[in-house]
N, C-alpha and C positions, 0 to 999 in steps of 0.2 A: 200362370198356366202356360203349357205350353202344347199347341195345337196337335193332335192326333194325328192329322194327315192335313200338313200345311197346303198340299198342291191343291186338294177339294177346294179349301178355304181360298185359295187365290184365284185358282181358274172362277169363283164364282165374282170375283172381287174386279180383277184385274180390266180386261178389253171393255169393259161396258162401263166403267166407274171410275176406275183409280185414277188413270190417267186423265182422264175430263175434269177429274176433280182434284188435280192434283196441288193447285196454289191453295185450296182450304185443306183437302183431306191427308195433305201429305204433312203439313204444319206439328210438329210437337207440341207438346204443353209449354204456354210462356213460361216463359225465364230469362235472368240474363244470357246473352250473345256466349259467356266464356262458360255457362253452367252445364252440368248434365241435359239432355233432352231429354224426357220419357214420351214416349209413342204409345196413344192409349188404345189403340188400333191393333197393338199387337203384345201390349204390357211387358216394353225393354226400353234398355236405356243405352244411349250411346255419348260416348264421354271422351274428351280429351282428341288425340291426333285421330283417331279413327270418327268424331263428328267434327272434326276439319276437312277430313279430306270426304267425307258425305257428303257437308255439304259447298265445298268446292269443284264438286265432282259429278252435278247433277240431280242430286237429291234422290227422292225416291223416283223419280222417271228414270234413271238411270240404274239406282242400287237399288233398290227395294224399301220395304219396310225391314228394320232390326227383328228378326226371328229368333236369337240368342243373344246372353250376355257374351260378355268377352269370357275366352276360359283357354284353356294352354291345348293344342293340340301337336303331334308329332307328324312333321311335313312328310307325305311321301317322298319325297324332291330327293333333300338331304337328311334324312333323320332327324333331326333337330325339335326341338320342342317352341312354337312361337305361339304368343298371346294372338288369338284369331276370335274375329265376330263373324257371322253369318246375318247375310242379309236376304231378300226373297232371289235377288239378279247376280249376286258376287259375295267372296267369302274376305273379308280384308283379313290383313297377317301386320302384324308389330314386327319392326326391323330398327330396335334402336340403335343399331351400328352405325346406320344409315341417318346423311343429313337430311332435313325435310328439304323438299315434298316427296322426299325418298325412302321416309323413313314408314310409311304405309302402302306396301304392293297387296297385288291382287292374288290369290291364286288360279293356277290355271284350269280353271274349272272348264274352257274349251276343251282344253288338250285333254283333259281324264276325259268328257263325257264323249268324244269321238273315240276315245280306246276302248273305252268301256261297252259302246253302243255298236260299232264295229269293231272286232277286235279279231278279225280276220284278213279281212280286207277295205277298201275304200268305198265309203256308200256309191253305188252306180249308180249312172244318166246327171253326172256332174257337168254343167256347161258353163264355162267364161262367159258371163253377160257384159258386153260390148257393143252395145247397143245403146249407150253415151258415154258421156267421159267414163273413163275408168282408168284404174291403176294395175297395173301388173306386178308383182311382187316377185323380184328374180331370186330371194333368199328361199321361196317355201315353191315358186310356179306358179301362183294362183292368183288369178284376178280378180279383185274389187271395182264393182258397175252398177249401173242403173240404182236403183234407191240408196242403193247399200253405201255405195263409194260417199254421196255426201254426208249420211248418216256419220261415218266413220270419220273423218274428217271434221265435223262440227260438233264431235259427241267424244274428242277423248284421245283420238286417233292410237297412235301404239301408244303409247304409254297408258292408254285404257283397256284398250282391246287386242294387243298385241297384234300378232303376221295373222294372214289367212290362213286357215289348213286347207279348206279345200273350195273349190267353184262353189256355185250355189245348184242344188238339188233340191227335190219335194222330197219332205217326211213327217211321217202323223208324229203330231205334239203329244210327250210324255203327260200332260197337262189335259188335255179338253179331245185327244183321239183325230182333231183335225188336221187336216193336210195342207201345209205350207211349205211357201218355199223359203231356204233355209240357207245359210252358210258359217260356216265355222273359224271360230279365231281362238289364239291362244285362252283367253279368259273371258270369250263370250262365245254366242251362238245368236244370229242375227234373224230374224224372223218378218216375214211381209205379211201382213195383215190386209188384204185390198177391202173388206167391209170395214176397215177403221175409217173414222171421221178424216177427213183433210187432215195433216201434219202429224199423225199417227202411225201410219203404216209400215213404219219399221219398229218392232218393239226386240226386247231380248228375251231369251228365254231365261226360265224361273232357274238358273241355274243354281243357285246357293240352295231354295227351297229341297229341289233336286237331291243334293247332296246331302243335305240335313236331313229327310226321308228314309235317304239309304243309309245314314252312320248310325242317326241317333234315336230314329223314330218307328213307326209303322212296325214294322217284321222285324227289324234291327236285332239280333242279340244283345241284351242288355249285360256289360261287365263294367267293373270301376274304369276301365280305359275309354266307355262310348257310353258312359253316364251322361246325359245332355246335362247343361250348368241348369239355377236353378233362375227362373224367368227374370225376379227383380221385384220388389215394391214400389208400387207407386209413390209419387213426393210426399211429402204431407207438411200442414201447416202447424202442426201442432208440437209442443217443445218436446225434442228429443232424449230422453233419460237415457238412453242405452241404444245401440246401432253394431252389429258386430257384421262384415261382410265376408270375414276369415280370407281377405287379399294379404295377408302375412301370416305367417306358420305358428305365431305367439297365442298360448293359450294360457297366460300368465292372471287374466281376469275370470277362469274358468275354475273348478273343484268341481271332481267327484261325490256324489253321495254318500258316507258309507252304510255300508249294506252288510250284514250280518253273516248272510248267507251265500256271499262271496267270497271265495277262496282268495284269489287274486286279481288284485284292483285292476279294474278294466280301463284303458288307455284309449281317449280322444284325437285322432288324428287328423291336421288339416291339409286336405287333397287335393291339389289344381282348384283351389280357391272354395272350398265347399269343407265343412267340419264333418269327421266321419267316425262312426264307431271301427275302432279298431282291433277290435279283441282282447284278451286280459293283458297283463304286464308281459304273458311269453308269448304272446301274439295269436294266442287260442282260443278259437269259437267257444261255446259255451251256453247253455238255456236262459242263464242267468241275466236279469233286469241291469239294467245301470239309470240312475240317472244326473245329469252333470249341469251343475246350477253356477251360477253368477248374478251380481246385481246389490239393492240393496236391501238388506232383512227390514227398513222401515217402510217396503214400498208399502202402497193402501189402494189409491184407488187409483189404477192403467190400465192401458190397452196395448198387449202382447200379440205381435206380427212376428210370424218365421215363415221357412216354407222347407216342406221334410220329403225324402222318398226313400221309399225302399224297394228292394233287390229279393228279399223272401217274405216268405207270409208268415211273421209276426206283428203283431200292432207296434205302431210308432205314433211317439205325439208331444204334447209340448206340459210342461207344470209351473205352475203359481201360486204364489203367496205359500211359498218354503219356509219351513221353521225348524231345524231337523226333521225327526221324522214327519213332520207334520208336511200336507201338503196336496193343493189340488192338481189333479192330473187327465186331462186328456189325449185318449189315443185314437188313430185312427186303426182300424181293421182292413186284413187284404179283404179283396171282393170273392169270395169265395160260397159256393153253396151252402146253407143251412148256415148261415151268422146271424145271430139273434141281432145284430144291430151293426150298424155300416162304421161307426163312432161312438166311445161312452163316456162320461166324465164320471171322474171319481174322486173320491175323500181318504185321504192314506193317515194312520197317527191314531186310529179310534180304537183299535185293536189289533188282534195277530193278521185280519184280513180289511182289504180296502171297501169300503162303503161303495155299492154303486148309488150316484146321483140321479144321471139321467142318462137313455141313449138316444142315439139317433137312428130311427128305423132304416132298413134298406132300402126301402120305396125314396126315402129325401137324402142319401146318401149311401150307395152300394159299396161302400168300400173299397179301398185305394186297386190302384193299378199298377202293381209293379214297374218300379223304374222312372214314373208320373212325379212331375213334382206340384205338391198341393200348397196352397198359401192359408194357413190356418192363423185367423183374428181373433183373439180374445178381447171382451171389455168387462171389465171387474171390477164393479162399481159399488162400493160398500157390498151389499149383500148379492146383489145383481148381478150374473152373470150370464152376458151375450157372447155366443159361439160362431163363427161363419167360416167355411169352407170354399173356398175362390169365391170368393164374396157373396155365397149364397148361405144367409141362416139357418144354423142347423136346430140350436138349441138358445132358449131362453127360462134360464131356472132363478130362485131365490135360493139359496144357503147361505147361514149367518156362521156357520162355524167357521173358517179361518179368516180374519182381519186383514194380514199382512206378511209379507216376505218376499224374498227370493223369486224369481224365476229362472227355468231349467228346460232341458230337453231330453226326453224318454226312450230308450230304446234297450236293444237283447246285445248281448254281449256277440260280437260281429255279426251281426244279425244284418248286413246291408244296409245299412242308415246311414242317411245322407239329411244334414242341415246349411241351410245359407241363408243369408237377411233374415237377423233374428234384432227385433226394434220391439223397445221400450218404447210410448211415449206418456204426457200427462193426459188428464183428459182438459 
């Protein structure tokens, strides 16, 4: 899942909790030292040089909690396309050009949000506080003092938080409407808190949350270029049959359905790490169903994990226990007025039309939100099947009709659909 309006969620999180609690609640799920971490605080995962330099670099008092997987973004800076995480305080960027510990910079999320926030002139009633040690900075003119200066110095200094842009000045927080005093650096924004406990009172602002609000979330216009990636699945103990993350363009273990009533065979594409419908063989939208299975035709009894979004109002959803034509199918429905059901499962292979199973009313599921990405659980236990949407159960039905097959994933022929972390496991 991934938060509607992360800022709500944090300002409620943050000043009174996070940081007090920060040696237990900031901790990922055990594992080994060199594994993935999953954050269940915020259900992402962070892996490799970017949870190196996390947590070399302060942890969540300093970066945040992971808000996004990793996903390819194009830098304002230089054009360029770089693997980027987002975190609640800063946005890390992949530079494998670069030797470590150089090989994971920040971006400068100071420097946008003072253009972005003034973008006429200089916030006024800025003052040099020099009123104990402080530094002067003869590259940008601005001096770092009083809380600030040791903050910066024991927190990272330039290589974390880059030059100062400007003195410190009072402005109401994007975040909670209050008024603090403030000062701006390359890739931070330094904030006093005088109601925080003892060894608090300098925090950063939610800058990464910030920016993720404004690309990928809230009001955002949603297009394939500011599709947010999709959250992640949590670890699991149980043995892996199948696991596809589409971090390589190879769709070599995938097949199309065929379908009768399609003209021309509709084409799977994999997009800044997420599998995507992408229209028929001449790259044309179309009314028409597709659906594209992999796996093995003797599964029997698993439990299927994906997570799908879509961009228009068609239903999207995942299928199991594929035989040719034969096969179960769940879709989700856009949230839209007067839908008989928010989700339905169905039985395809009994005749010219699919069998509806069961649905899920509006009231326990309204139907998807465009552009949302949902994590839909199947467990398909001989006749049993358990349904749960972001881990909330939808549906629990009997049908004995299909034993065994395939699994697949459902959508309209470029209909906006979007697939990532699609897991097999046993039970």
């Amino acid at each position: 899942m991934i938060y509607a309006n992360p800022l709500i969620r944090l300002a409620r999180l943050l000043p009174a909790t996070l940081l007090l609690a920060g040696a237990v609640a900031a901790q990922p799920s055990a594992q080994a030292a060199d594994a993935p971490a999953y954050f269940t605080q915020t259900r992402h995962t962070v892996a490799g040089a970017f949870l190196d330099y996390w947590r070399a670099h302060g942890g969540v008092a300093r970066q945040g909690y992971p808000i996004s997987e990793e996903f390819g973004e194009k830098s304002a800076l230089d054009g360029k396309t770089y693997t980027v995480q987002y975190f609640e305080r800063a946005v890390f960027e992949l530079h494998p050009e670069n030797a470590p510990p150089y090989n994971v910079l920040l971006s400068p999320l100071g420097a946008d949000a003072l253009k972005s926030r003034y973008p006429a002139d200089a916030p006024g009633d800025q003052r040099a506080n020099k009123a104990t040690a402080n530094q002067l900075f003869t590259q940008t003119g601005h001096t770092v003092g009083g809380g600030f200066w040791p903050y910066w110095q024991r927190s990272g200094g330039l290589a974390q938080f880059g030059l100062p842009l400007t003195d410190e000045f009072a402005e109401s927080s994007a975040v909670d409407s209050k008024l603090y005093t403030v000062q701006y650096f390359e890739r931070a924004v330094f904030e006093y808190h005088p109601d925080a406990p003892a060894g608090y009172g300098v925090q950063l602002s939610l800058l990464g949350a910030i920016r993720y609000q404004a690309r990928y979330a809230g009001g955002a216009r949603r297009t394939r270029d500011n599709w947010p990636p999709a959250p992640g699945l949590a670890p699991t103990d149980a043995l892996v049959l199948f696991n596809a993350a589409f971090a390589a363009p190879s769709l070599a273990a995938w097949q199309t359905l065929p379908n009768p009533n399609v003209e021309d065979i509709p084409t799977w594409t994999v997009i800044n790490g997420r599998l995507q419908q992408d229209g028929d063989s001449n790259g044309l939208a179309s009314a028409d169903e597709t659906v594209f299975l992999t796996g093995d035709p003797t599964w029997r009894d698993i439990t299927l994990e994906a997570q799908l979004s879509c961009l228009s109002n068609v239903p999207v959803g995942l299928v199991w226990r594929a035989n040719g034509s034969h096969y179960y199918r769940f879709d989700l429905a856009p949230n839209l007025p007067n839908n008989p059901a928010g989700a339905t499962m169905w039985r395809f292979g009994d005749g010219p039309l699919p069998v509806r199973v069961a649905g899920v009313p509006p009231a326990r599921f309204p139907g998807y939100t465009r552009g949302q990405w949902y994590t839909v659980r199947i467990s398909a236990q001989g006749a049993h099947q358990q349904i749960s949407i972001d881990g909330v159960p939808v549906l629990d039905v009997q049908d004995t009709t299909l034993a065994q097959g395939r699994i697949g994933l459902h959508a309209y022929v470029d209909g906006y659909s979007a697939f990532d972390n699609v897991r097999v496991t046993a039970p």
